[in-house]
N, C-alpha and C positions, 0 to 999 in steps of 0.2 A: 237411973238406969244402972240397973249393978255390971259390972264385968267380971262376972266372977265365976267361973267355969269348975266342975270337978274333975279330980284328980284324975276320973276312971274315964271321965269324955276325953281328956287330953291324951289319953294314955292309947284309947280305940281311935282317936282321928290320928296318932303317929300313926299306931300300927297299919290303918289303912291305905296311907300316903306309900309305908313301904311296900306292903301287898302289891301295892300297884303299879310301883317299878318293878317289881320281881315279876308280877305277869308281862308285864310291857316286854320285859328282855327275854322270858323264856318263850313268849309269842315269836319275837321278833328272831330268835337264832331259829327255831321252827319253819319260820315264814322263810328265810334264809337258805337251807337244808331243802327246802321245798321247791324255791328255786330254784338252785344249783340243779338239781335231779330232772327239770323239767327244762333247764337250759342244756343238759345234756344231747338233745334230740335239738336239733334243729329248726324241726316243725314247732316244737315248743317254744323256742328260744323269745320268743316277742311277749311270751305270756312269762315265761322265768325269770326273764332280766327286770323290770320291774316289780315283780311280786321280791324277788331280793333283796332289790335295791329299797324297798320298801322296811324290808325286814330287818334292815340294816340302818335306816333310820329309827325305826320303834324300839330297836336293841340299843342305840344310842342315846337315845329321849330316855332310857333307865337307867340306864348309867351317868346321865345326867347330875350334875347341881347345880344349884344356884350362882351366878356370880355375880360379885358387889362390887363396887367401887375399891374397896381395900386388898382386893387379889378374890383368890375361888375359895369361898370357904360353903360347908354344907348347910343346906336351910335349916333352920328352927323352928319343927313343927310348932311349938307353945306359943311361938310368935303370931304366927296367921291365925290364930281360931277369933274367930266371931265373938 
């Protein structure tokens, strides 16, 4: 079985791991902002505060790393590929 992956696969699976925290976080301040606006009104408030609170976890899962046993350090796309 070879394990031997190219340069330009390792290069498009980084890049797409970042894409997808950077959409995760600008969904997430969105989702956030969208809240806020809708917990303004008090009729809204049931539907704002978790739509926030939500937005605020997905904002944070982007800003996310990895942590190891040896303190936080950031994941090594090269590491996980198949």
């Amino acid at each position: 079985m070879d394990t031997h992956t190219s340069p330009t696969r390792r290069a498009l699976l980084a890049g797409g791991r970042i894409a997808g925290h950077w959409a995760a976080m600008v969904a997430g301040v969105i989702m956030m902002l969208v809240g806020l606006s809708l917990g303004v009104t008090m009729v809204l408030l049931p539907v704002g505060l978790p739509l926030g609170l939500a937005g605020l976890l997905l904002t944070l899962w982007g800003v996310s790393t990895q942590f190891s046993k040896g303190g936080a350090t950031a994941r090594d796309p090269m590491r996980d590929l198949p």
